[in-house]
C-alpha positions in Angstrom: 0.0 0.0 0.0 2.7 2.3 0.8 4.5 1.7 -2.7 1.0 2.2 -4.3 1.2 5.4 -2.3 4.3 6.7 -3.1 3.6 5.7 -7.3 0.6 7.7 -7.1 1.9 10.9 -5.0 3.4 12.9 -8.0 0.3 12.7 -9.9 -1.8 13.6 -7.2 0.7 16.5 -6.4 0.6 18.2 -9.2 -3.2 18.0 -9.2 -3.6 19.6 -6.0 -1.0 22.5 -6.7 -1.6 23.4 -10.3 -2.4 26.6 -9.3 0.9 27.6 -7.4 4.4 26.0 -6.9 6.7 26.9 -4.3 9.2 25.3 -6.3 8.7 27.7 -9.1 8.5 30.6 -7.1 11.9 30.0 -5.2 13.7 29.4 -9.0 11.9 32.8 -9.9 13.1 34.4 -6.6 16.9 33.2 -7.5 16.3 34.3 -11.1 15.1 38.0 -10.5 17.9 38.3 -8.1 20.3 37.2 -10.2 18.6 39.6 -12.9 18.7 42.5 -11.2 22.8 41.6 -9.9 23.9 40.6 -13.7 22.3 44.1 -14.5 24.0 45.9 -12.5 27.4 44.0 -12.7 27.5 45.2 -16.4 26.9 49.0 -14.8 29.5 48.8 -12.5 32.3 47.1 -14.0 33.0 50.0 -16.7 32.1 52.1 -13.9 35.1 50.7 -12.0 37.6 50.9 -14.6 36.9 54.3 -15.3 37.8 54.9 -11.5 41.1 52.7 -12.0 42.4 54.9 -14.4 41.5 58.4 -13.3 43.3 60.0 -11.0 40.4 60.7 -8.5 41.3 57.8 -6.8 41.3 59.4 -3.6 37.3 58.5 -3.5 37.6 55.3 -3.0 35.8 52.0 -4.4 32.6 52.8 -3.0 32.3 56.1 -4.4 32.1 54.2 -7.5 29.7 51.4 -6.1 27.9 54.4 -5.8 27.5 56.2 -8.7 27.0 52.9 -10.3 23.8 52.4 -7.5 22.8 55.8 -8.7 23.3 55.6 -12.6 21.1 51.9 -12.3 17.8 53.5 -10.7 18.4 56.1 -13.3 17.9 54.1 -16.1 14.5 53.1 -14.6 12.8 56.4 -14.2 14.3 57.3 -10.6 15.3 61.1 -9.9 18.7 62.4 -8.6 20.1 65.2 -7.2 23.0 66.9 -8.4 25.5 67.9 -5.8 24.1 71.5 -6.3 20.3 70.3 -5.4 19.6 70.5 -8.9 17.1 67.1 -10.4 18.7 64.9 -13.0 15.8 62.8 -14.1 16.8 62.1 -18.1 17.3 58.5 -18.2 19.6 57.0 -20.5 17.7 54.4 -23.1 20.8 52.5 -23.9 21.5 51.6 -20.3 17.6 51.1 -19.5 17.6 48.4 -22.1 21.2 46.4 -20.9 19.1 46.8 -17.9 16.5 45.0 -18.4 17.3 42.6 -21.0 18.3 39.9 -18.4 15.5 40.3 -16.3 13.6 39.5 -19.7 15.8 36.9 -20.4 15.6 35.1 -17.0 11.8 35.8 -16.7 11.5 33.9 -20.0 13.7 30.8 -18.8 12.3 30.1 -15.9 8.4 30.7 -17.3 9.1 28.5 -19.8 8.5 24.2 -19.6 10.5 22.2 -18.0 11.6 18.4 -18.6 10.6 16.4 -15.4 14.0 14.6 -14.5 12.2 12.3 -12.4 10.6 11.2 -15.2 13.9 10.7 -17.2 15.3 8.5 -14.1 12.7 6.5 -14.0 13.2 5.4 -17.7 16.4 3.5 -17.0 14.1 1.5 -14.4 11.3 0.5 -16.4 10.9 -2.6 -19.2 8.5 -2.8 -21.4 5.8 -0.6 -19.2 7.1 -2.2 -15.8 9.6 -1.2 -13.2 11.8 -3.6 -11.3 9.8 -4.8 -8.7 7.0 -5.5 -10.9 4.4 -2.3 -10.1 2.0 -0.9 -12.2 2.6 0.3 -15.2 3.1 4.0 -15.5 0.2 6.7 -16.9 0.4 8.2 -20.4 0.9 11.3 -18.7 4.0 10.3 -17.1 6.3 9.2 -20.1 9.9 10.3 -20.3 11.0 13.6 -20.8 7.4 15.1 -20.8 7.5 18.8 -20.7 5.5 20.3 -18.0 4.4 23.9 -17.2 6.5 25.8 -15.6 4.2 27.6 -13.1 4.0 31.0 -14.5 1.9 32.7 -11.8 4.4 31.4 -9.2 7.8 32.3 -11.3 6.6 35.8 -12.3 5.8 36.5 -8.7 9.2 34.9 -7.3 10.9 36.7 -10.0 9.4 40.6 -9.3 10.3 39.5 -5.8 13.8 38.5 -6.3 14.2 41.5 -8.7 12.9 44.3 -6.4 15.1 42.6 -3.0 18.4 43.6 -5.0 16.6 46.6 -6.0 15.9 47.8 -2.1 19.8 46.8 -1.2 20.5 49.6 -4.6 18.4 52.1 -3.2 19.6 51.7 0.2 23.2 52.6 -1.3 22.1 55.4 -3.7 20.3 57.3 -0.8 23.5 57.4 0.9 24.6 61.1 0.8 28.5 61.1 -0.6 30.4 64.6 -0.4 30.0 65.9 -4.2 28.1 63.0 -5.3 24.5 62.2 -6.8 21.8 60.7 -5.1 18.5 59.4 -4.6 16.0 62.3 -4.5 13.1 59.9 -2.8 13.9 56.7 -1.9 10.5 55.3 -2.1 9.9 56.6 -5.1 12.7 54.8 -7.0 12.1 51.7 -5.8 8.3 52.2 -6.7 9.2 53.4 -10.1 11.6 50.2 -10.5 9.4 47.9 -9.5 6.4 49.6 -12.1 9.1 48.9 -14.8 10.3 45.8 -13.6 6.7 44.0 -13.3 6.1 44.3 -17.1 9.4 42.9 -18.7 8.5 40.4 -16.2 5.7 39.7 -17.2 6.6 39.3 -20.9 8.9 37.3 -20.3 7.4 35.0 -18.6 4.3 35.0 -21.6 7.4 34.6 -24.0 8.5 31.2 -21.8 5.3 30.0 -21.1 3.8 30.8 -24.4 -0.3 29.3 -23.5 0.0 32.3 -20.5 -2.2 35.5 -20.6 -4.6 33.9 -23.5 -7.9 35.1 -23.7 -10.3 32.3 -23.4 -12.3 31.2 -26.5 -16.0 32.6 -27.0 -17.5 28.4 -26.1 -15.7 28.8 -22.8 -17.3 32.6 -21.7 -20.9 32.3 -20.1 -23.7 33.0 -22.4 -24.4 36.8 -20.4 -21.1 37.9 -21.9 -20.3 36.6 -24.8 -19.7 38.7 -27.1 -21.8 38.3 -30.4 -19.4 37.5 -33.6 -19.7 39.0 -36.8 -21.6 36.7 -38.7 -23.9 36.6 -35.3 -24.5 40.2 -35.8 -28.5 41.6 -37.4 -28.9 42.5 -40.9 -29.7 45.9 -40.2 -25.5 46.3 -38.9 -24.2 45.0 -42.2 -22.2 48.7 -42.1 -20.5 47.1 -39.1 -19.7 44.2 -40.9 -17.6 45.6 -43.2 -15.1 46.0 -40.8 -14.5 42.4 -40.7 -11.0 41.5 -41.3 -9.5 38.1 -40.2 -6.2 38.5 -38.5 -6.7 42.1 -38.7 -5.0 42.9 -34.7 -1.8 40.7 -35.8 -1.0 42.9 -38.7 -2.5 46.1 -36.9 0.2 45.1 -34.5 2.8 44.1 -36.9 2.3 47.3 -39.2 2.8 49.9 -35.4 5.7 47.8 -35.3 7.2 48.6 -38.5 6.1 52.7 -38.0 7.5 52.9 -34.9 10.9 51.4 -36.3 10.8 53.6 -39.7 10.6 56.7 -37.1 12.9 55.9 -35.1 15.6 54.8 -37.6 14.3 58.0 -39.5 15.4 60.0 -36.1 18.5 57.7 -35.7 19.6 58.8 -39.5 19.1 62.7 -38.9 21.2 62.8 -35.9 23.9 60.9 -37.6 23.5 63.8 -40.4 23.4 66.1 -38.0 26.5 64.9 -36.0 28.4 64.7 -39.6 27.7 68.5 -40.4 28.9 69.5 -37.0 31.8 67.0 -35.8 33.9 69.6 -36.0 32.3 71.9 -33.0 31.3 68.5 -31.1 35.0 67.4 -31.1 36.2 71.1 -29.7 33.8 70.9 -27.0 34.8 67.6 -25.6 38.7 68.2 -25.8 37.6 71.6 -23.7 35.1 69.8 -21.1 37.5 66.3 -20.7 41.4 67.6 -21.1 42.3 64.0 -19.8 42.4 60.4 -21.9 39.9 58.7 -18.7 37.8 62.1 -19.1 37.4 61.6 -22.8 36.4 58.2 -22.4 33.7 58.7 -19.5 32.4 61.2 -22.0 32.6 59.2 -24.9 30.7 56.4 -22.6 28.1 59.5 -22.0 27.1 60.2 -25.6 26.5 56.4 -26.6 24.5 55.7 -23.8 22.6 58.9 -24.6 22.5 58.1 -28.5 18.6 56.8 -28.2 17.3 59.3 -26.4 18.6 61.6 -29.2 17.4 59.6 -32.1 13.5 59.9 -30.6 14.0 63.7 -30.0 15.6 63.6 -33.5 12.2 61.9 -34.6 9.8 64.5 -32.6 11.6 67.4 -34.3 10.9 65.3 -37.8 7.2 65.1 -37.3 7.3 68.9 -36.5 5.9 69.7 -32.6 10.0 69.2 -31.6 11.8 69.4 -28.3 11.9 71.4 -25.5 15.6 72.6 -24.4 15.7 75.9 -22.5 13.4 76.7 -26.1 11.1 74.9 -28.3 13.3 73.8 -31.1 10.7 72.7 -34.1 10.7 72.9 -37.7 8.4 75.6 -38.2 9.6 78.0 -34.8 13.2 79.7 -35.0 13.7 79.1 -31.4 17.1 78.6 -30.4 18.3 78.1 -26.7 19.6 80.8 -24.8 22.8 78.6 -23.5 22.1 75.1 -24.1 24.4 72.8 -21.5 28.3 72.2 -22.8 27.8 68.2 -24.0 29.1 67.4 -27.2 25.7 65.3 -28.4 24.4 68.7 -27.9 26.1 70.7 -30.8 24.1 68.7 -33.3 21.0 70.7 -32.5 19.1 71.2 -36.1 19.3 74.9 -35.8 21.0 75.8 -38.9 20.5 72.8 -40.4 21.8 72.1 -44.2 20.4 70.4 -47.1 20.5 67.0 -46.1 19.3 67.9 -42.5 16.0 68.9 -44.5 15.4 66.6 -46.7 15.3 64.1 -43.9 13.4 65.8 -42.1 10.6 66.3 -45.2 11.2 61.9 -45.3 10.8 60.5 -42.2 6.8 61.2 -41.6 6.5 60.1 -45.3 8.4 57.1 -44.7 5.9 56.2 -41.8 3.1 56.3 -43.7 4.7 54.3 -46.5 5.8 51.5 -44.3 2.4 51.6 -42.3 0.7 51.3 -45.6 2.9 48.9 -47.1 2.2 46.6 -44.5 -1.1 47.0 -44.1 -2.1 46.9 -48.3 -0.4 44.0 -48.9 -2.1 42.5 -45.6 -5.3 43.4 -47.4 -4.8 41.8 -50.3 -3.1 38.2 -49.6 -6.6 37.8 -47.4 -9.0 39.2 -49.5 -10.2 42.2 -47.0 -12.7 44.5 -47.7 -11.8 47.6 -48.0 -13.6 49.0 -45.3 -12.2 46.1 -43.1 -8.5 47.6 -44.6 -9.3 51.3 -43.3 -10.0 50.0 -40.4 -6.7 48.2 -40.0 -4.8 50.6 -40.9 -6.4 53.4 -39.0 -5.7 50.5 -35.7 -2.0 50.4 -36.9 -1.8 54.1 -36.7 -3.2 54.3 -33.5 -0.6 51.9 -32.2 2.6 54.0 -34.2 1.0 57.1 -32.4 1.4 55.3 -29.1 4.3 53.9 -29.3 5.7 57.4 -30.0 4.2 58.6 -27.4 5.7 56.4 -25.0 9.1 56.8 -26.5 8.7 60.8 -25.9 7.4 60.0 -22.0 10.6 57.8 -22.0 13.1 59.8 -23.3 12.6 63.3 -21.7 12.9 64.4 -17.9 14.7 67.6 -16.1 18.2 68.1 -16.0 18.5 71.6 -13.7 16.5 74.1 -13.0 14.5 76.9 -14.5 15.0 76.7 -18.2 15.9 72.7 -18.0 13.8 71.5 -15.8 11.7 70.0 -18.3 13.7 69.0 -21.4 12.5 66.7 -24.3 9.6 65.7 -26.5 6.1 66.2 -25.5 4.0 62.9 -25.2 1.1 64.7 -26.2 2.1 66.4 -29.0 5.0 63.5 -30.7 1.8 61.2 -30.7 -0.8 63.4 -32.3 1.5 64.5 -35.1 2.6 60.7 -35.4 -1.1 59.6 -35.7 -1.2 62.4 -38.5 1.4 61.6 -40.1 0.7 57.6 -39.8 -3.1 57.9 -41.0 -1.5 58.7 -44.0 -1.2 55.1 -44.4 -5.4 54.5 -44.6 -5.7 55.6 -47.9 -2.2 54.1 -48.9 -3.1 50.8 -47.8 -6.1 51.4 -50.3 -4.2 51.8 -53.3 -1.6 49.4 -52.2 -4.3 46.8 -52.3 -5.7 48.2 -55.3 -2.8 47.7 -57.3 -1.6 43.9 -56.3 -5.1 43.2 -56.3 -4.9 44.4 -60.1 -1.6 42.8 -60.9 -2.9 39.5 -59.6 -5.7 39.3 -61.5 -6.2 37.3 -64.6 -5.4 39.5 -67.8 -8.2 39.2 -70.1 -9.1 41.1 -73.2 -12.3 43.0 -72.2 -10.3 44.2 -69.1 -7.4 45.0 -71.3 -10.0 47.4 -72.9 -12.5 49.0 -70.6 -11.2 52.2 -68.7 -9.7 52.7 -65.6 -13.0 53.5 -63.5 -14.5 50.1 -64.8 -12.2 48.1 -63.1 -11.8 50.0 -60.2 -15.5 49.5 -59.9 -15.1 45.5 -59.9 -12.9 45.4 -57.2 -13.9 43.8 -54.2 -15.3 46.4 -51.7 
């Protein structure tokens, strides 16, 4: 009885805890640690070398521990203070995302199935169906190597927790007040801002690992008071709404914000590069004056790459014409300069005199948004045979989601660096995403003659086609 017991325990185990797994959870808890430690190892080790070789040594190793503490919770939204009082609160993109890649990373490994090893030992026991000492015969569900779900409630909650420990032991050291270094502004709200940006990535990665997590459940399995009626459920008298119909419509809604949010931001990566170009010269006097020193020219060299995406979206906002705040509004159309704009050398590629290639970038970007929204969108349209009602409406969503996704690329790349003049620097949220959703709903009548035009490439050439006008066969397309 006892052996029958013990056979019958795993089984029964992982019928009774389904829901939650301690085991899970504790792997999540060492992964989000180890997350949130690899992130910050990769901060702090160029951190360190910088202090090896510069000749402030005098500050010690921890000074650097904690400017490395402090540099960390910047990159997730956290404010400092200058040693003046003054905010810094302008996080740097590149770091954010070295960051958080390994929490995403580790979320997504330990989210993800698992092969039960006990499973795989008892294979080496069994013959033909029967273990050594002649028990029953094991379940179907039970067979070597099965992969089994890893428990993605229980990992993404060890893993936040895991993640946001380190995270209290970094914001413990940050606060620390140094003599003529930065620190925490509040506490409480870095670690509450970390842990909003943490909880997210984690959660993606978890849906990455687990794949089946997060899905919506099918129409048959909602109760019949909120189901939600389909479209060929739907009364004759909304046929209008039917139009809109268009299978797999979200997926390339989704795929096409995708592709606009990429075109604008490689569009604003490309006109700071032309920018820089045009004024290398000035860029390169201002950092031999500001870092005399090899170490100095290197931290600052460190500075501007890490700061290179944050340029590239205000690059974008100035492309789609409401621009960036810096002590001014710098935009296309206004010839607002800034009074005295801070001494960095990413800074002397602001398009204020701008040349030929400056503006004819800035004319392409928003048109290359539209393009690639409707590119995506028409060609969409026409492998499934939409409507083209149903393709309006797809390719208004996709704009709607390029609109937001500048937006929060604006939110994420602006903040305060001083006071007065600077203490709100950067893109609007507001305004980016209006002129982006502009500029994208371009795309709705693009994606109209996109489809228009395979549609009419793909068709069978026949004689009487060949010969009736142009309105004729618009006519006989399928609307």
């Amino acid at each position: 009885m006892a052996f029958l017991m013990e056979r019958l325990r795993p089984a029964a185990v992982r019928q009774i805890g389904a829901g939650t797994n301690p085991a899970a959870a504790r792997a999540g808890l060492l992964a989000g640690a180890a997350a949130a430690g690899l992130g910050f190892a990769g901060l702090a080790v160029p951190l360190f070398l910088l202090w090896v070789v510069t000749p402030y040594v005098q500050v010690g190793p921890g000074g650097a521990l904690h400017l490395a503490a402090c540099v960390w919770l910047l990159a997730q939204g956290a404010e400092l203070l200058r040693p003046d009082g003054a905010p810094l609160a302008v996080p740097p993109l590149l770091v954010t995302a070295l960051v958080l890649l390994p929490l995403h990373r580790f979320a997504a490994r330990t989210g993800g199935p698992r092969t039960d090893v006990a499973a795989v030992d008892d294979e080496w026991d069994e013959f033909d169906g029967f273990d050594d000492f002649g028990g029953i015969e094991d379940e179907p569900g039970d067979e070597p190597g099965e992969r089994e779900s890893g428990h993605p409630g229980s990992a993404l909650l060890g893993v936040v927790a895991g993640y946001l420990l380190v995270t209290l032991v970094i914001v413990v050291a940050a606060a620390a007040d140094t003599p003529g270094g930065l620190r925490a502004a509040d506490p409480l709200d870095a670690f509450g801002r970390t842990a909003l940006l943490a909880l997210p990535v984690a959660a993606l990665g978890v849906h990455r690992g687990a794949g089946a997590w997060l899905r919506l459940p099918t129409r048959a399995q909602l109760p019949a008071w909120v189901r939600v009626p389909t479209w060929a459920t739907l009364p004759s008298r909304w046929s209008a709404v039917r139009l809109l119909h268009a299978p797999g419509g979200p997926a390339v809604a989704l795929r096409a914000a995708l592709g606009g949010g990429a075109a604008l931001l490689g569009g604003g990566a490309a006109l700071l590069a032309a920018s820089m170009l045009l004024h290398f010269g000035a860029a390169g006097t201002l950092a031999a004056q500001t870092a005399p020193d090899l170490a100095g020219r290197l931290a600052l060299l460190l500075l501007c790459v890490a700061l290179l995406p944050n340029g590239a979206v205000w690059a974008a906002a100035y492309a789609l014409g409401p621009g960036f705040a810096l002590g001014g509004r710098l935009a296309p159309l206004t010839d607002a300069v800034p009074s005295a704009p801070p001494a960095f050398p990413l800074l002397t590629a602001l398009p204020t005199a701008g040349g030929g290639l400056v503006t004819l970038l800035v004319l392409t970007v928003p048109v290359v948004v539209g393009a690639v929204v409707s590119g995506c969108v028409g060609r969409a349209a026409e492998r499934l045979g939409w409507r083209a009602m149903a393709t309006a409406g797809v390719a208004l969503g996709a704009a709607i989601g390029t609109a937001a996704l500048a937006a929060l690329c604006a939110a994420a790349s602006g903040g305060s660096l001083g006071t007065r003049a600077l203490a709100a620097v950067g893109p609007s949220p507001w305004w980016t995403g209006l002129a982006a959703l502009c500029w994208a709903a371009a795309g709705v009548p693009g994606a109209l003659l996109v489809r228009l035009l395979l549609s009419r490439r793909s068709a069978p050439a026949t004689a009487e086609a060949s010969a009736s006008p142009w309105w004729r066969s618009w006519r006989r397309q399928p609307w």
